[in-house]
C-alpha positions as CSV (number, residue, x, y, z in Angstrom):
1,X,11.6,-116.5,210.0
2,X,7.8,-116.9,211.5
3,X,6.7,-117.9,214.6
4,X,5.5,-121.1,214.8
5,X,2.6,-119.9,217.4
6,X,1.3,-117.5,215.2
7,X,-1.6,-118.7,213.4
8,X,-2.0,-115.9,211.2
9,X,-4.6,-116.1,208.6
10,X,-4.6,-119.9,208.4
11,X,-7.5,-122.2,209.0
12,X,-6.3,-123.5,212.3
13,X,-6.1,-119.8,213.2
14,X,-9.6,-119.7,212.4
15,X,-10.5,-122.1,214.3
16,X,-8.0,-121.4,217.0
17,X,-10.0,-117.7,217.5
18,X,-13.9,-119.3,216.8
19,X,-12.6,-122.1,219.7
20,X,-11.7,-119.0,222.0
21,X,-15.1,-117.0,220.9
22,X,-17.2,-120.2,222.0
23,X,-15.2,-120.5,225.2
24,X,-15.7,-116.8,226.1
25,X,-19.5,-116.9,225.2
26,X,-19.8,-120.1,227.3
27,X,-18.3,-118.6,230.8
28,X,-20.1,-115.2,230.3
29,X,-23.4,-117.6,230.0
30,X,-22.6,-119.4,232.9
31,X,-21.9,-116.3,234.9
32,X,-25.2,-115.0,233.6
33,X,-26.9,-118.4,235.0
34,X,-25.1,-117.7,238.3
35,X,-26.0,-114.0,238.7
36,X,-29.6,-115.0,237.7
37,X,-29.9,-117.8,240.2
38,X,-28.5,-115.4,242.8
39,X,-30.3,-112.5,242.1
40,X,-33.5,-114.1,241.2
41,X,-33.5,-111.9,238.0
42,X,-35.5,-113.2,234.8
43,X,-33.5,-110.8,232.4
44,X,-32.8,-111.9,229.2
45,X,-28.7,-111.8,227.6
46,X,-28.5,-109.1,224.5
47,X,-25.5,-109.9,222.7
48,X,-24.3,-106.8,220.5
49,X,-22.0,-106.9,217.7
50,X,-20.7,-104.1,215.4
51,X,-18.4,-104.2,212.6
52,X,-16.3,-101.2,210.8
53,X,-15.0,-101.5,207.5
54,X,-11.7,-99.6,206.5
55,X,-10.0,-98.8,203.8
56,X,-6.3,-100.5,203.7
57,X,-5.6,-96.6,204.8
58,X,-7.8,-96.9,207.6
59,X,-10.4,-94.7,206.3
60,X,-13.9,-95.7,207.5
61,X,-15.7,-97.2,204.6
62,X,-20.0,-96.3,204.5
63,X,-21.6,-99.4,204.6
64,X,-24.9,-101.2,205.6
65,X,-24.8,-105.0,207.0
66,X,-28.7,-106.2,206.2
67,X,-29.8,-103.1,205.7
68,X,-30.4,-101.6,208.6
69,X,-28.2,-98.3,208.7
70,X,-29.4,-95.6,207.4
71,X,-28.2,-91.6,207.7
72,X,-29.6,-88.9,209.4
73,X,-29.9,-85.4,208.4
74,X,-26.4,-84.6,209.7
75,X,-25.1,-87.6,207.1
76,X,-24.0,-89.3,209.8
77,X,-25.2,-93.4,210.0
78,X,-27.6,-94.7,212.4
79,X,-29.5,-98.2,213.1
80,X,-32.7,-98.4,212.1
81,X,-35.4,-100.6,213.4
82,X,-36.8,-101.5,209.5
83,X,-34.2,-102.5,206.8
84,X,-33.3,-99.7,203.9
85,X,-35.5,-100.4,201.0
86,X,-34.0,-103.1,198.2
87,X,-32.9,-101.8,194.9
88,X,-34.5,-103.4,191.9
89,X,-32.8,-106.3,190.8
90,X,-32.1,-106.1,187.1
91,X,-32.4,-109.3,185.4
92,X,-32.3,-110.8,182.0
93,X,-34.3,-113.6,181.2
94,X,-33.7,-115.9,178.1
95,X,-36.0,-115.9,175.1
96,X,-37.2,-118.5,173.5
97,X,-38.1,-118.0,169.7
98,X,-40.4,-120.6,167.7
99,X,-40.7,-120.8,164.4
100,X,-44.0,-122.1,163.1
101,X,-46.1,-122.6,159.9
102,X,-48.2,-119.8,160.4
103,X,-46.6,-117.8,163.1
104,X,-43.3,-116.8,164.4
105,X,-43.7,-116.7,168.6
106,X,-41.6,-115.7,171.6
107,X,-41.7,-116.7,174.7
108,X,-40.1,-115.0,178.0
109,X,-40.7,-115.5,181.6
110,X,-40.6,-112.4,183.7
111,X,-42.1,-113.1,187.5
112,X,-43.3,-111.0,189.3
113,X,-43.5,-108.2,186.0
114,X,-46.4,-105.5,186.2
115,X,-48.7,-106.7,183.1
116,X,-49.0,-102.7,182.1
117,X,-45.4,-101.6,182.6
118,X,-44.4,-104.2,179.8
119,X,-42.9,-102.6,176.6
120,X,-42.5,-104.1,173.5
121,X,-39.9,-103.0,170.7
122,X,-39.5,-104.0,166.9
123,X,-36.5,-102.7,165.1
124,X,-36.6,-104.7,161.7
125,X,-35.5,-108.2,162.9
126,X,-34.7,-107.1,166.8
127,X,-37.3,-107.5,169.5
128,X,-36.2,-105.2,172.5
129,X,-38.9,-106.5,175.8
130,X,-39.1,-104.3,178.9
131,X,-40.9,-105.0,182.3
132,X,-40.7,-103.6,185.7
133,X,-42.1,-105.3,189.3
134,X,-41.6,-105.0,192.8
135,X,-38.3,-104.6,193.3
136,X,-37.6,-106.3,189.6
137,X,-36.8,-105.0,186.4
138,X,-36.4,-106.8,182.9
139,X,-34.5,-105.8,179.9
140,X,-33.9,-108.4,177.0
141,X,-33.5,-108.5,173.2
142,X,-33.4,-111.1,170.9
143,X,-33.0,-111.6,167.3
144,X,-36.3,-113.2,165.5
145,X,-35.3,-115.4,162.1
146,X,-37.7,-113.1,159.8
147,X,-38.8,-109.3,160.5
148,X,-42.5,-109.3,161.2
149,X,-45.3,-107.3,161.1
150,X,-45.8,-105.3,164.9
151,X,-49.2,-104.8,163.6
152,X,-49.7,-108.8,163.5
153,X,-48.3,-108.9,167.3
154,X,-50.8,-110.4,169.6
155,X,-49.4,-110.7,173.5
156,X,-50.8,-112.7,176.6
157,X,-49.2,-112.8,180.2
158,X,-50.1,-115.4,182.9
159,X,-48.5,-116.9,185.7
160,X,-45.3,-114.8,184.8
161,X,-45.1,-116.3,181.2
162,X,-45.3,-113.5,178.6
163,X,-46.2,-114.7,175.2
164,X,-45.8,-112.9,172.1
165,X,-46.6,-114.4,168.7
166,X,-46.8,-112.5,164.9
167,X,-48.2,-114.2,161.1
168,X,-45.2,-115.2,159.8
169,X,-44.8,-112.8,156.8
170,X,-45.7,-114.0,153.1
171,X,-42.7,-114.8,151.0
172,X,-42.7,-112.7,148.3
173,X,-43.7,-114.2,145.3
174,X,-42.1,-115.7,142.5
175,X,-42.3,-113.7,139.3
176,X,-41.9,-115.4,135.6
């Protein structure tokens, strides 16, 4: 059978322990507010707050909350005043492929992408488009309705927009 007072993981337990949080914060600032008007001291309160993760053995579990721990040269972790550097973020963006008269194009927006880092790929009917940023890298492929010429392939990149267009091949003509 359970206890009835024990809120457990429930909502109103949640609640129950923020309502008791707020209540302890509020009488530690009021004694704050009394020692300062006693004491005639202008110090600012520094709240501090920490957090371990564990395995379900109790194991402590590496981690880093906003990126600021880092390890020394021991491998143990310490705060650091500057957060750890970001990964890249892998991304990839859809491509859109247009089929005109004279041309076959693609278009694909990669913001933020490094105009010289882009590379461009052409296996038969399979365009393979690769760009790196700042803290941004892009991978995508896409199957174009005809295989084209790469020697045809004319590119332009603004605002984050690349553009890639090639002549739409001849069809091969009709022999009698």
């Amino acid at each position: 059978m359970t206890d009835p007072t024990d809120k457990g993981f429930t909502v109103e337990g949640l609640l129950s322990s923020l309502s008791g949080f707020l209540h302890q914060m509020s009488e530690i600032s009021a004694q704050r507010q009394r020692g300062d008007a006693a004491s005639g001291a202008k110090e600012k309160p520094v709240v501090d707050s920490r957090m371990t993760i564990r395995t379900l053995d109790g194991e402590p579990v590496e981690a880093s909350f906003f990126g600021f721990t880092v390890k020394d040269e021991d491998g143990e972790a310490e705060e650091s005043g500057e957060p750890a550097p970001r990964p890249a973020d892998f991304r990839e963006p859809p491509v859109d492929i247009m089929v005109l008269d004279a041309s076959i194009s693609a278009v694909v927006e990669v913001p933020g992408a490094d105009p010289d880092s882009i590379e461009i790929a052409l296996d038969g009917d399979m365009l393979t488009i690769k760009a790196r940023g700042v803290r941004v890298e892009y991978h995508c492929e896409a199957m174009l309705p005809v295989e084209v010429d790469p020697h045809t392939q004319a590119m332009t990149m603004r605002n984050g927009i690349l553009e890639l267009s090639w002549r739409r091949p001849k069809p091969p003509s009709k022999s009698k």
